[in-house]
C-alpha positions, 0 to 999 in steps of 0.5 A: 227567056232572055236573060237580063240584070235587075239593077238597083236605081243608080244614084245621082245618074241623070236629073232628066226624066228617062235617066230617072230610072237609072238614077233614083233610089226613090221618089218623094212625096209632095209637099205636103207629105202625102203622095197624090198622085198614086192611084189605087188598082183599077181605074176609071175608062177615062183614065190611063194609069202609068207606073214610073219613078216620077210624080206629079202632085196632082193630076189637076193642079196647074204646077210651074214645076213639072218636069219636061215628061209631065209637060208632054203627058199634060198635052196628052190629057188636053187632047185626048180629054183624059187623065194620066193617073200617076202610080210611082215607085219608092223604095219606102213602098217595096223595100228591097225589090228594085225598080225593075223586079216591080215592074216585071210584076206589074206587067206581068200581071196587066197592073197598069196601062203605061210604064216607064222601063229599063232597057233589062225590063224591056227585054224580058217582057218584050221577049214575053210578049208583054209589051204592045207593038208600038210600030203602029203609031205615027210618032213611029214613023219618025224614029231615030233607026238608032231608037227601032234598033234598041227597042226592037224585040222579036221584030216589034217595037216594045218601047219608045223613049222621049230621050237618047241617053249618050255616055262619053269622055269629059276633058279637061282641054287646059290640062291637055294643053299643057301636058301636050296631048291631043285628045285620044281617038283609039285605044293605042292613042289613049294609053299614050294619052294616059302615060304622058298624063302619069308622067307630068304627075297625075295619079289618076288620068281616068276619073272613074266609078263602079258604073260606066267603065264598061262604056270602053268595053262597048266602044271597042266590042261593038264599033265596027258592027254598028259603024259598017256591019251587019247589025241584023246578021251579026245580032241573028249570030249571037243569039243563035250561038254562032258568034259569041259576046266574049269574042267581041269584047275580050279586047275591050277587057284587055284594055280595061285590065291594061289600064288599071294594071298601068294605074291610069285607072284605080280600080280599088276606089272606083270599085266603090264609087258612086257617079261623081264621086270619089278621087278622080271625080266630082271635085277633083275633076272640076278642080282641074286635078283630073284630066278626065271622067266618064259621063253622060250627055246631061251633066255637061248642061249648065247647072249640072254635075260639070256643067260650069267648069272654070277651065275649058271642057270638051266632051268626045267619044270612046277610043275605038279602032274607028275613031272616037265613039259615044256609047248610047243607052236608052230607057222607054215607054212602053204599053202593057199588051194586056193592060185595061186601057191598051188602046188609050194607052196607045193613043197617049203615047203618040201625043207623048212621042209626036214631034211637037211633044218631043221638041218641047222635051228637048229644048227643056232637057237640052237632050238627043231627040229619039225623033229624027226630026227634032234637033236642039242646040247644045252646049259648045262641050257636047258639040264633038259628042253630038256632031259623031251622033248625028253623023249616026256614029255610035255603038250602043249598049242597049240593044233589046235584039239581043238575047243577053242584056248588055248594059247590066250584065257588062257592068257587073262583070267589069266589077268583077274585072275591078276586084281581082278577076282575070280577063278570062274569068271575065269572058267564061261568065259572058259565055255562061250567060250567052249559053243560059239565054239559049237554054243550054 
């Protein structure tokens, strides 16, 4: 069995509704206090039952306030002339039990048709043989190579999601300017960056938090094999044991550990951050006190978490010996193999997933299209970010290919890196979960 890490819902990751899953600690009731739209066990033939963070208030109602997901699932039931029966998850229902140890419940044992998955769950039920082969579909046919490879288990597709999740370096191009630093592409130009940031007076040159500093792991691990690499050959390796995971990211660990021994990163506070908090963060970044913050795609659109800055902000990939990279994670739709409604389930998911319902997700979430025929204008900040994606430059930090989840388990080693363990340390407990996954 794959190994793979149950996290916690981030708070405050994403306000778009794939990102929910990383994001969300719970969902609310409706506004009358009662949750409508859970359904009980079972269900009608016409009725497709799908389990995610999210609600709706009412499967019939008329609601202005649906998000872009709820909009694409009512195009669905318009043409399939059915009804997508909302089962959702809140901590007040499960407690201590994440969002991903319930879903690896529920479709272990066939409790619903639909779900709404993290990449740590798509991997281990994928691996199971729990999830359906969606590369039948005809929405399938207009993937994104990028979204085949992530979603790709034991050569079938287990998962589809409605967005690409990019993670890069927000700037602060005024303070840039003025301290004579251009923007940095490889590791060695970043912690030159950084040093002249220290020098002019800013403490923190890299605003950060216990969640994403592993994105300057994957850059520099994963750059050159999906930017000129084998992808299939090198991932057949690591799995089978010939190549090991520490090889590739001891350099990004040494980096990582460099900058927080130099103090461009402070590892005590970021060790206890949450996204957008913290020095370094949040206010201080759009104070123009901090030159930069690691972020998703999503909070550079208008009315999100930096999305109205008062100095001009650019948002660039990851410094890699290739040059900047973003770092591309996703979460996805998936199909119970042993659900009650499999096949309607299916042919939902192909209204869900097909063009017309992509591009209206889109262009209301103003994000990356999994569909390589759906592209949507994005704000000027993103360009740098969008432009290296579209040129299929990336690496990416979920790959359900691989035997040991990546996304998960990186993040909780970097927090170790953060209280105090050497690189070493850090690289004999990726060896141990390489070594688990193969049953040794």
């Amino acid at each position: 069995m794959k190994k793979l890490f149950t996290r916690a819902l981030r708070p405050l990751a994403a306000a778009l509704a794939l990102a929910a899953l990383v994001a969300l600690s719970a969902c609310g009731a409706s506004d009358d206090g009662v949750n409508l739209a859970i359904q009980e066990e079972g269900g009608h033939a016409d009725e497709v039952t799908f389990f995610s963070p999210m609600e709706k208030a009412s499967p019939d109602a008329e609601n202005t306030a649906r998000t872009a997901s709820d909009l694409t699932i009512a195009m669905a039931e318009d043409a399939l002339g059915l009804t997508v029966a909302y089962r959702t998850y809140t901590a007040e229902d499960y407690q201590d039990k994440t969002y991903d140890e319930v879903c690896l419940e529920r479709v272990r044992s066939d409790r619903d048709d639909m779900y709404l998955l993290n990449t740590d769950a798509i991997v281990a039920l994928g691996s199971e043989g729990k999830l359906a082969d969606l590369s039948g579909l005809s929405a399938a046919a207009n993937l994104r190579e990028v979204v085949k490879t992530a979603n790709t288990v034991d050569g079938k597709l287990v998962a589809i999601p409605q967005e690409v999740v990019a993670y890069g370096l927000f700037v602060n191009k005024d303070i840039f300017k003025q301290c004579g630093v251009a923007v940095p592409e490889t590791p060695e130009e970043f912690l030159e960056a950084c040093r002249v940031f220290k020098e002019k007076g800013y403490d923190t040159p890299v605003g950060a938090n216990r969640w994403w500093l592993e994105c300057f792991v994957f850059a520099q691990a994963y750059a050159e094999l999906y930017n000129g690499g084998d992808v299939e050959a090198e991932v057949a390796a690591l799995n089978a044991g010939e190549a090991r995971y520490s090889d590739y990211m001891r350099p990004g660990f040494e980096f990582l550990k460099q900058l927080m021994d130099l103090g461009y990163i402070d590892a005590e506070n970021a060790l206890v951050s949450e996204a957008f908090e913290g020095a370094g963060e949040g206010a201080d970044f759009m104070a123009g006190t901090s030159p930069m913050v690691i972020a998703y795609w999503g909070a550079a659109n208008t009315d999100t978490a930096y999305g109205n800055p008062s100095f001009p902000m650019e948002v660039v990939g990851f410094p890699s010996e290739r040059g900047p990279m973003p770092v591309l994670s996703m979460t996805g739709y998936g199909v119970g193999e042993g659900s009650v409604h499999r096949d309607e389930a299916l042919e939902v998911m192909d209204v869900i997933l097909s063009d017309e319902a992509l591009k209206l997700y889109a262009e209301t979430n103003r994000v990356i299209s999994p569909s390589k025929n759906v592209s949507v204008e994005c704000v000027e900040a993103l360009r740098p970010l969008n432009d290296l994606v579209e040129a299929d430059t990336y690496v990416l930090a979920s790959n359900a290919g691989m035997d040991v989840e990546q996304w998960g388990n990186v993040c909780l080693i970097v927090r170790d890196l953060l209280g105090g363990a050497s690189v070493d340390e850090c690289m004999a407990k990726l060896d141990a979960l390489q070594d688990e996954a193969m049953g040794k």
